[in-house]
C-alpha positions in Angstrom: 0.0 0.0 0.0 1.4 3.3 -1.0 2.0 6.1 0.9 -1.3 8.3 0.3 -1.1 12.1 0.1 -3.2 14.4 2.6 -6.2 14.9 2.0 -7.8 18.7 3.3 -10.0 18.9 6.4 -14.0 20.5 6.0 -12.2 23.8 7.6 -9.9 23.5 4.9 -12.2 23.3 2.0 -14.5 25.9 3.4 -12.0 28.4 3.8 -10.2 27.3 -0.2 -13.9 28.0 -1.2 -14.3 31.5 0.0 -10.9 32.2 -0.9 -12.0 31.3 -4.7 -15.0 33.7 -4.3 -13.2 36.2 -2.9 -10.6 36.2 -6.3 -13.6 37.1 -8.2 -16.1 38.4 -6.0 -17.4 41.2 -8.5 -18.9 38.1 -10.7 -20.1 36.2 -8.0 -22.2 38.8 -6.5 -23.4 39.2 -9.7 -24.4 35.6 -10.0 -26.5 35.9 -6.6 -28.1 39.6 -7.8 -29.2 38.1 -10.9 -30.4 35.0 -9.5 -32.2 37.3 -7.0 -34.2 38.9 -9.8 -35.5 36.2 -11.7 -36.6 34.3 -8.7 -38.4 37.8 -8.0 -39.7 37.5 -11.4 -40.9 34.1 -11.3 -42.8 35.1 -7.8 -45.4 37.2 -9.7 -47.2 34.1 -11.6 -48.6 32.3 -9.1 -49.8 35.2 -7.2 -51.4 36.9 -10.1 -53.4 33.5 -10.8 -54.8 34.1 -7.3 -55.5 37.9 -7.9 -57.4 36.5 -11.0 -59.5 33.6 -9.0 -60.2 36.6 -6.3 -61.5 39.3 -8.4 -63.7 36.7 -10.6 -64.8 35.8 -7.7 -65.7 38.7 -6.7 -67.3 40.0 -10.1 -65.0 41.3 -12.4 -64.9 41.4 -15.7 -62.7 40.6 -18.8 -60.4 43.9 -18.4 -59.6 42.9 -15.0 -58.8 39.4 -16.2 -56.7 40.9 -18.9 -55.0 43.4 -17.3 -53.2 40.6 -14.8 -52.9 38.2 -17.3 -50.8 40.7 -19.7 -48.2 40.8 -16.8 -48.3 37.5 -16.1 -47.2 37.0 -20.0 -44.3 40.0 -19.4 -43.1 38.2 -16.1 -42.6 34.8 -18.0 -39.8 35.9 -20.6 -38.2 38.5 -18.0 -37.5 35.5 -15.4 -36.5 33.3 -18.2 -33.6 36.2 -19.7 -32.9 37.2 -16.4 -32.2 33.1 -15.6 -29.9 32.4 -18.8 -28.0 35.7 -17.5 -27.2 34.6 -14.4 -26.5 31.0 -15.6 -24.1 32.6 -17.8 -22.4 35.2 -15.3 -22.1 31.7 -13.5 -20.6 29.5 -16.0 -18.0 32.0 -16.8 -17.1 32.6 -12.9 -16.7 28.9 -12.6 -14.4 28.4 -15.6 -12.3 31.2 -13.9 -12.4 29.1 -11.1 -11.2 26.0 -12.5 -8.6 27.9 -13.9 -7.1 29.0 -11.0 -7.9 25.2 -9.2 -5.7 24.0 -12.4 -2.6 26.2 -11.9 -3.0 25.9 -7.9 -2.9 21.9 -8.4 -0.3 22.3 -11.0 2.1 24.9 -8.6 1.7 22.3 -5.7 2.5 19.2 -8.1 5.3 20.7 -9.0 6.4 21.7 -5.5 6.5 18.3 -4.1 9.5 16.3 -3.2 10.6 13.6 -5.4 10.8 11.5 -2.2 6.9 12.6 -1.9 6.0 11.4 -5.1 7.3 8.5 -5.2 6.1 7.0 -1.9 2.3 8.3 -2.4 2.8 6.3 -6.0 1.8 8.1 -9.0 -1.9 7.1 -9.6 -3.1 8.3 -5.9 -1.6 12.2 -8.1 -2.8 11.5 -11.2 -6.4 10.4 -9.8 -6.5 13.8 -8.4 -5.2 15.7 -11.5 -7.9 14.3 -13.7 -10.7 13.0 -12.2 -10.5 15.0 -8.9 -10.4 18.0 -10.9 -12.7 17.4 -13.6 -15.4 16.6 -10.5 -14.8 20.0 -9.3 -14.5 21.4 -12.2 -18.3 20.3 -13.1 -19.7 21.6 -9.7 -18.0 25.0 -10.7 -19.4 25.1 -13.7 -22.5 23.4 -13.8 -23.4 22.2 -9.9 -22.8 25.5 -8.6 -24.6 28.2 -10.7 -27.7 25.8 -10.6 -27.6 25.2 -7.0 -27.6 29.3 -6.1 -30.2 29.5 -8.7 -32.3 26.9 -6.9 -31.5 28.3 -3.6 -32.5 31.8 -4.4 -35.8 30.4 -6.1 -36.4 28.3 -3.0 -35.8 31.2 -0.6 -38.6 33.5 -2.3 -41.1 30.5 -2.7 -40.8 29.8 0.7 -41.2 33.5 1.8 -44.2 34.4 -0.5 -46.0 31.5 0.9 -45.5 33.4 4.2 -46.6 36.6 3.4 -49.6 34.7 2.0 -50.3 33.6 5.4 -47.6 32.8 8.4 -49.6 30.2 9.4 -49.5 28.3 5.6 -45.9 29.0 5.9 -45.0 27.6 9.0 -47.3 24.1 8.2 -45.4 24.2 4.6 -42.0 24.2 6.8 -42.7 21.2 9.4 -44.8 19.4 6.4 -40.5 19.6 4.7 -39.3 17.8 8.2 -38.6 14.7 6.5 -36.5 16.1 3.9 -34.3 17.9 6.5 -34.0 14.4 8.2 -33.0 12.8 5.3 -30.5 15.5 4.1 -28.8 15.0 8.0 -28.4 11.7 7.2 -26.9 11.4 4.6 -24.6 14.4 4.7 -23.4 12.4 8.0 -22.1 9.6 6.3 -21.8 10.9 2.5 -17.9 12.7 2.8 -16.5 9.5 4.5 -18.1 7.9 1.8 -16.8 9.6 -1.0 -13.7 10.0 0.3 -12.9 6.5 0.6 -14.3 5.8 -3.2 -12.0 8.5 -4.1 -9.2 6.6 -2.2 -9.7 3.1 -3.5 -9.9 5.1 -7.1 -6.4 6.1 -6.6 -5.1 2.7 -5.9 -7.0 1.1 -8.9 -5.0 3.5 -11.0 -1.7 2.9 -8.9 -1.7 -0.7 -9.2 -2.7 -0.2 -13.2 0.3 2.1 -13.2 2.6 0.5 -11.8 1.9 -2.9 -13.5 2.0 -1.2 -16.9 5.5 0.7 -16.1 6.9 -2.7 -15.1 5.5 -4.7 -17.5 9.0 -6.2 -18.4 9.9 -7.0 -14.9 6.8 -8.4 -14.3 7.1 -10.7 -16.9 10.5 -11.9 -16.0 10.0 -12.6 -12.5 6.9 -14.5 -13.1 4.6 -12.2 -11.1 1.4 -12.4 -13.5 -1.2 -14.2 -11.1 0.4 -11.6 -8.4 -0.4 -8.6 -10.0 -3.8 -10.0 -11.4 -4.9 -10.6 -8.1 -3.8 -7.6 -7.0 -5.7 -6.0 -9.4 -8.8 -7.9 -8.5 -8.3 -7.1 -4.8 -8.4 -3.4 -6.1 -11.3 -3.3 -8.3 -12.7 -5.5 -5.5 -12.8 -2.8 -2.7 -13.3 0.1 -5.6 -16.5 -1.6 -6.7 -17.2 -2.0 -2.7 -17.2 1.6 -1.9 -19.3 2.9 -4.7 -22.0 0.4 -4.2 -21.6 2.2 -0.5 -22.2 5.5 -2.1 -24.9 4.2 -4.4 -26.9 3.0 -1.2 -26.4 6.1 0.4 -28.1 7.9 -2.7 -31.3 5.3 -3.4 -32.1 5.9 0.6 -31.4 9.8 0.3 -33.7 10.0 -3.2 -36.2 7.6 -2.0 -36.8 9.8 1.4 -36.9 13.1 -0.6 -39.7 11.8 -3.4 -42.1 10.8 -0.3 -41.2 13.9 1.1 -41.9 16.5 -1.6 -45.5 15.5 -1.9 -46.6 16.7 1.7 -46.3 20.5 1.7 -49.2 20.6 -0.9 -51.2 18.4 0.5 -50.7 20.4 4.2 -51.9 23.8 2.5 -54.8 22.9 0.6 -56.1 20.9 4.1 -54.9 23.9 6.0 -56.2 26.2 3.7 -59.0 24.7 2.9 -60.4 24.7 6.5 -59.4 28.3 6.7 -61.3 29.2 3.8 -63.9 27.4 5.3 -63.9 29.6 8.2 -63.5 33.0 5.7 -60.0 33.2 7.4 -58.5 33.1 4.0 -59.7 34.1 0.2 -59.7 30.4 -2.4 -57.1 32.8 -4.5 -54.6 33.0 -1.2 -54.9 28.9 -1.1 -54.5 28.8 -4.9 -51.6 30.6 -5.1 -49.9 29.2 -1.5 -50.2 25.5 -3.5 -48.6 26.9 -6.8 -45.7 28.3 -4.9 -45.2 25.0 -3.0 -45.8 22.8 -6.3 -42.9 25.4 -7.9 -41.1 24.8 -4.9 -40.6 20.8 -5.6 -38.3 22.1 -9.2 -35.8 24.0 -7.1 -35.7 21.9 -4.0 -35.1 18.9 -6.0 -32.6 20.7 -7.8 -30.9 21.6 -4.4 -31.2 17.9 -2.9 -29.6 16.3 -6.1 -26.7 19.2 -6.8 -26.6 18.9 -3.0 -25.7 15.1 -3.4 -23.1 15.5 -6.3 -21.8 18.2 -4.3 -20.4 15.9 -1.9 -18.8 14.0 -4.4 -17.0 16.7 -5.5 -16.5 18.3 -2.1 -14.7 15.0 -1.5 -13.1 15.6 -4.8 -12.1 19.2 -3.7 -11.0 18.1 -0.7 -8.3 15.6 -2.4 -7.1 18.5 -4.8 -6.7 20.9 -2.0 -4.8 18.6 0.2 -1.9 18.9 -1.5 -1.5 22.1 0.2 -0.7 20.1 3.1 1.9 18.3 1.5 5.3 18.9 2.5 7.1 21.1 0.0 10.4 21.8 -1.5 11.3 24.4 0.6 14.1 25.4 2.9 13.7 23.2 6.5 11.6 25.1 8.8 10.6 27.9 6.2 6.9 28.5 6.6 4.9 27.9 3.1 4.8 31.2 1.3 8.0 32.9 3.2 10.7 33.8 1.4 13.5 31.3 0.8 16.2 32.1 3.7 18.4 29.3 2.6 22.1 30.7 2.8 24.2 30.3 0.2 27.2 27.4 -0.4 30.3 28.6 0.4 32.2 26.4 -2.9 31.0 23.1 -4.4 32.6 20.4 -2.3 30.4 17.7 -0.9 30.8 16.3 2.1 29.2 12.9 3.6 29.6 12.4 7.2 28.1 9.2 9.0 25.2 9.3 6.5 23.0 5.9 7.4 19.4 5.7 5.3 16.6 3.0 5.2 13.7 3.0 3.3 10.0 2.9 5.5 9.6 -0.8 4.3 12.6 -2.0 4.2 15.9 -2.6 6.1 19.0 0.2 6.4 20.7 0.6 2.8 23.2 2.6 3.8 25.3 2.3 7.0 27.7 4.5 7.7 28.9 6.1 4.4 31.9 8.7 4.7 32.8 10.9 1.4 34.2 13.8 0.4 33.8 14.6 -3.6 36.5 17.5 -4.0 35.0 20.2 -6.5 35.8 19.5 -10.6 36.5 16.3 -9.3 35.3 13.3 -11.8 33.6 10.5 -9.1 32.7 6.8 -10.1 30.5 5.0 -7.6 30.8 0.7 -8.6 29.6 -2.0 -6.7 27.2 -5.0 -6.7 23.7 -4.3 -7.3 21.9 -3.2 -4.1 25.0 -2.3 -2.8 23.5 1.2 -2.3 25.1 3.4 -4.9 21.4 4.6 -6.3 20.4 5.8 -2.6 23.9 7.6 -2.0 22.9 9.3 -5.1 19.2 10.5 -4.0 20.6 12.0 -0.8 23.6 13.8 -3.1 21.4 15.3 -5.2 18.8 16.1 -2.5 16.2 14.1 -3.0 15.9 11.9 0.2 17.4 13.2 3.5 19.6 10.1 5.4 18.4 8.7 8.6 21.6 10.4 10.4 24.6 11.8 9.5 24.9 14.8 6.9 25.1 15.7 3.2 26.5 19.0 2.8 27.5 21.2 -0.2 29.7 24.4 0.6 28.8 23.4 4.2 25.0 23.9 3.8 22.8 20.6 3.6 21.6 19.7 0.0 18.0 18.7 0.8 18.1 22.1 2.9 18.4 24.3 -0.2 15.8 26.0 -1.9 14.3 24.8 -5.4 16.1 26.8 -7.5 19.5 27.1 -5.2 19.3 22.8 -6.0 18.7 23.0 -9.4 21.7 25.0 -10.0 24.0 23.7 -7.2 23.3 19.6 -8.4 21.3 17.5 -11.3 20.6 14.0 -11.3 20.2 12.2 -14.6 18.9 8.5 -14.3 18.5 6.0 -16.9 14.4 7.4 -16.7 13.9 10.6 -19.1 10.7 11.9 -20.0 10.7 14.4 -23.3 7.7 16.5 -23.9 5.3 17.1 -26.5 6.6 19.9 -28.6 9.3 20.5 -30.7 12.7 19.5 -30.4 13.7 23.3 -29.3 10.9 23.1 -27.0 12.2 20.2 -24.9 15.7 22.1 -25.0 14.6 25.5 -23.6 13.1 24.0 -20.3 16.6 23.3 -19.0 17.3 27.6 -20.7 14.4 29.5 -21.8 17.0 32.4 -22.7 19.4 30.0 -24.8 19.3 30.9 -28.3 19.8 28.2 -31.2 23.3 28.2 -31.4 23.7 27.1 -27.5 20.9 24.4 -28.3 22.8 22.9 -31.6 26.3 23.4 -28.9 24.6 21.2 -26.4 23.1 18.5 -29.0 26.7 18.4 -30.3 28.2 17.7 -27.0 25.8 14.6 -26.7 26.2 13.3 -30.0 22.8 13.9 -31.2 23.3 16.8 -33.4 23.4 14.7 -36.8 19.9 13.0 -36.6 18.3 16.1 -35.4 19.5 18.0 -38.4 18.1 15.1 -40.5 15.1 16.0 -39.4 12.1 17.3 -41.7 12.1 20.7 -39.5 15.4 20.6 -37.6 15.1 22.1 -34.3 11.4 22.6 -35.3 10.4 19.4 -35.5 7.6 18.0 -33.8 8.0 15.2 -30.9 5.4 12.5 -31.2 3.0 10.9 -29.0 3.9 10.6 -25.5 7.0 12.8 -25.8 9.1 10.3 -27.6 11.9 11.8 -30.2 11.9 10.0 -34.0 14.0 7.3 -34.5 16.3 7.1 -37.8 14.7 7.2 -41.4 11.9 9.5 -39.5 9.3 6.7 -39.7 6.3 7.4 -39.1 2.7 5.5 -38.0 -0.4 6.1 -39.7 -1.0 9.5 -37.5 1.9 11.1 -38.8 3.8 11.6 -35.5 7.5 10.6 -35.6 8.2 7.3 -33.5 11.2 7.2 -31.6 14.0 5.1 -29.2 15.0 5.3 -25.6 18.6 6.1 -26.5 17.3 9.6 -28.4 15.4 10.3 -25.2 18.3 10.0 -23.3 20.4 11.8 -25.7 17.9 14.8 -25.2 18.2 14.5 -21.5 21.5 14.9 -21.5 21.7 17.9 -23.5 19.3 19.4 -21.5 21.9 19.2 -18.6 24.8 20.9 -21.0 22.2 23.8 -21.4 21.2 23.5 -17.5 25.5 23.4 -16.7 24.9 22.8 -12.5 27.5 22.8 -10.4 27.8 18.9 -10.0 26.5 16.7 -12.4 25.0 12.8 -10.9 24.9 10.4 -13.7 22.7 7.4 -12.3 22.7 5.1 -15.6 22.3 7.9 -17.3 23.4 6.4 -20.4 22.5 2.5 -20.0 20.7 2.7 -23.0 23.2 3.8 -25.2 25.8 1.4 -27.0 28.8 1.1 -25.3 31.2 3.1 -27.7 28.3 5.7 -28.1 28.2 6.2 -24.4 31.6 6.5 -23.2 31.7 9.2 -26.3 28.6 10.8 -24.8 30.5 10.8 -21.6 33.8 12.1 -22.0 32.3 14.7 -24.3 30.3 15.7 -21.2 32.9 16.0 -19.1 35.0 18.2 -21.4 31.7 20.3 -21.4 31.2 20.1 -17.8 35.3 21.0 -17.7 35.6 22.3 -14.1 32.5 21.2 -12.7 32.0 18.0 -10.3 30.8 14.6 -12.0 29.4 11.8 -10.1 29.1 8.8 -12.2 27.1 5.5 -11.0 28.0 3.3 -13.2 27.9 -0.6 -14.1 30.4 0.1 -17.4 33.3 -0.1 -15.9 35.2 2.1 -19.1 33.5 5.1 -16.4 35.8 4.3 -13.4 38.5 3.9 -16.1 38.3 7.8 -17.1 37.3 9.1 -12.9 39.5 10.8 -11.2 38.6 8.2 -8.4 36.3 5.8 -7.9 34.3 4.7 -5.0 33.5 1.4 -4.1 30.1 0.5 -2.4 29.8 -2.9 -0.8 26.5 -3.9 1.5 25.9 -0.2 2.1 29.2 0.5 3.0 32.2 2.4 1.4 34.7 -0.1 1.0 37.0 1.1 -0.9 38.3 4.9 -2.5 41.4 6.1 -5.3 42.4 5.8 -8.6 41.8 3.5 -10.9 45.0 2.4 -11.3 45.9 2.1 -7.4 42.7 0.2 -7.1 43.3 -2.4 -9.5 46.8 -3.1 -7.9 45.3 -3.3 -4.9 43.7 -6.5 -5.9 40.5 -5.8 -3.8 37.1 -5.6 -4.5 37.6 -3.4 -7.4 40.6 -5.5 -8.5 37.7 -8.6 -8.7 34.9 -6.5 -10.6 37.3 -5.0 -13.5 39.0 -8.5 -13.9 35.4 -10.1 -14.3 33.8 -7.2 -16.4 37.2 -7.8 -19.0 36.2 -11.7 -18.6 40.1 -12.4 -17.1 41.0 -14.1 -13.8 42.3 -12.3 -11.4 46.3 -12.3 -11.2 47.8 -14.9 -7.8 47.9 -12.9 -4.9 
């Protein structure tokens, strides 16, 4: 089970709420003044068919008849324009509102720790990003404007059937107990509800994530039946919680039909007795029961956008809670302050008693002492799970060890701001994502100001210069679906978009880091898909770019701790052994063993 994100409190959603409507309050009053008037509008027919039972009634003749009538015709259309305005001031105030939802979701997304992300497993965020926000994005724009609508009809339905008569007015109130009753419960029990549909959602899309990313792995270790059942277990408790929701809903509607029927019939017995006793004119009853029967539209409009409402309020409650979610900011810098991270004195990196376990699983790294000297060339070697991909999460900031320290210039890396990081360390893994766009596109996010020059400069220095400028449009080019570069010959499927390989992707990485230029450079695998000759070209012709600046290589190839300054060798979660190459080898250790195996030789007689 994954490491779920926070989810925001009712205080918390309240309080996003108003501050929404306070970013555009001008349009939002305008909604409820609008809303106001037709329901005003709308007030006038009913009561004007009582006028008209009255004074026939009482003797009147066609004029009289007319007269009313003519205004009850120039009431209709006025509600009705009136209505579509205020639906449309409504539907435009909650598109602006999405919009700022969006870029709030999109500013927190982008503000969370790697470390973050990773544990909470990316469907729990992407749930939230799509279908989270397209829930509240339909209660902005659709739920909402109809529900004050309804509200502000309701309101002056109710009140004219009390200035009709208090005493209609209070048996149309307590004849609507039951609907009251039903609402309290099932608001009591609908947010838990939706929350935890909106939970098991999450993991449904985790678990298809996850199993689709590692599709390869899956297959090789032979875990079919285990993730199909995990699946199953998934869907299982999904399907669970939205039969609990549905339940909650055919008990909530059920209540509220029986319910609406009541009011009416309490007036006209009410009324009718009163009448009876010339306590009240048959055109006050009349009208009194219209209102009410008027009154069942709205209110069920209320009850139902009620309903969805906490589906999205759940929904809204998911989105916002990533405002609770720790950020990338300076240790003990309030959200919002300014960054007050001071500045590294040079570039060297020190590790000092660093000792790091995972939350399900046992320490990976105990005890790790290192000091990476700046412009110094670095490669990290060892066994796999010998712990040279977790030394290189806490170098470059990412996770923050157990105990012990990571500094930079004497400050801690995971202490420095966002942008401090960015320029002070990079991590490249074997993992690159490239964007939809163009090829100068995916270039400029490491350098918006670079001009083409610098981005043909960096392409060069990764080798990937020639089959860019084979390319139809060069720099220009379009990147096809899912952010993958064209392969060679520019084939193409039947949509037109170029198709690509993972070594062109990486290739673009990379020269994204020339054009980025931090401080100190981590290569994690960063070129395991590239061909051996191509990558040890693509590495050496970083370093001469990176000339001065500190590389840290993990590597498997062992042509990497060949062309280090010194290389590091990680054993259990423990340094075991730091030089040169050269002294290394002699030494007939660990590394000694590893280079003779990786050139196929046997190790010389000790």
């Amino acid at each position: 089970m994954s490491a779920r994100l926070p989810v925001a409190g009712p205080a918390e959603v309240r309080a996003a709420a108003a501050r929404l409507i306070r970013a555009d309050g001008r349009a939002f009053t305008a909604v409820l003044v609008l809303n106001a008037l037709a329901a005003a509008a709308g007030l006038a027919g009913p009561w004007l068919l009582g006028r008209i039972i009255d004074e026939v009634r009482a003797g009147a003749g066609v004029a009289a008849v007319d007269r009313l009538a003519l205004v009850v015709l120039v009431c209709a259309p006025v509600q009705l324009l009136l209505a579509r305005a205020a639906r449309l001031v409504g539907h435009r105030f909650g598109e602006r509102t999405l919009a700022r939802v969006r870029e709030e979701f999109v500013d927190r997304t982008l503000a969370l720790p790697a470390s973050v992300v990773e544990r909470a497993g990316t469907g729990d965020l992407t749930a939230r990003g799509t279908a989270d926000v397209a829930a509240v994005g339909t209660t902005l724009r659709d739920v909402g404007p109809e529900l004050l609508i309804s509200s502000v009809e309701a309101l002056f339905l109710i009140g004219a059937v009390f200035l009709l008569d208090p005493l209609l007015g209070v048996c149309a109130v307590l004849a609507q107990a039951g609907i009251w009753w039903a609402l309290r419960w099932y608001l009591r029990r609908a947010r838990p509800a939706y929350l935890a549909e909106g939970a098991a959602t999450s993991e449904v899309a985790e678990i298809v994530s996850a199993t689709t990313s590692g599709a390869r792995t899956v297959e090789a270790f032979g875990l079919q039946r285990r993730r199909v059942a995990a699946s199953r277990d998934a869907l299982d408790a999904s399907r669970r919680t939205r039969m609990r929701t549905l339940d909650l809903r055919s008990v909530f509607f059920l209540s509220v039909e029986i319910s609406n029927v009541l009011p009416v019939a309490v007036v006209l017995l009410v009324g009718g007795v009163l009448h009876a006793r010339g306590a009240m004119s048959v055109g006050a009853v009349v009208a009194a029961a219209l209102y009410l029967r008027q009154l069942e539209s709205p209110l069920d409009t209320i009850l139902m956008r009620v309903e969805q409402l906490q589906s999205s309020g759940a929904s809204f409650a998911r989105v916002e809670g990533l405002a609770r979610a720790p950020r990338t900011r300076p240790a003990g810098a309030s959200s919002g302050s300014p960054s007050t991270s001071p500045a590294p004195v040079d570039d060297r990196i020190d590790v000092r008693g660093v000792r790091y376990a995972y939350e399900r699983g046992g320490e990976v790294l105990r005890g790790v002492d290192l000091t990476v000297r700046p412009g110094e060339r670095l490669a990290v070697v060892g066994p796999s799970g010998a712990g040279k991909t977790t030394l290189s999460r806490l170098l470059a900031g990412i996770d923050v060890p157990n105990s012990g320290t990571v500094t930079v210039g004497g400050v801690p890396i995971a202490g420095l701001d966002p942008e401090q990081l960015r320029r002070q360390v990079v991590l490249v893994t074997q993992e690159h994502h490239v964007f939809l766009g163009t090829v100068r596109d995916n270039l400029l996010i490491a350098d918006p100001a670079a001009d083409d020059a610098a981005l043909w400069a960096a392409l060069a220095a990764v080798g990937a210069d020639d089959w860019v400028r084979e390319l139809p449009d060069g720099l220009g080019t379009e990147l096809g679906p899912g952010g993958r570069p064209p392969a060679a010959g520019h084939d193409r499927p039947p949509g037109g978009a170029p198709v690509a390989d993972g070594s062109r992707a990486q290739q673009l990485a990379l020269a994204r880091v020339v054009l980025a230029d931090p401080h100190t450079l981590i290569l994690d695998e960063a070129t395991a898909l590239l061909d051996p000759a191509t990558a040890r070209h693509t590495e050496r012709a970083l370093a001469a770019v990176l000339e001065g600046r500190t590389v840290i290589a993990i590597a498997h190839r062992l042509h990497t701790a060949h062309d280090a300054d010194r290389v590091a060798v990680m054993e259990d979660g423990r340094l075991t052994e730091l030089g040169a190459h050269e002294g290394l080898v002699a030494a007939g250790g660990a590394y000694a063993a590893l280079w003779h195996s990786w050139h196929g030789e046997h190790p010389p007689p000790s």
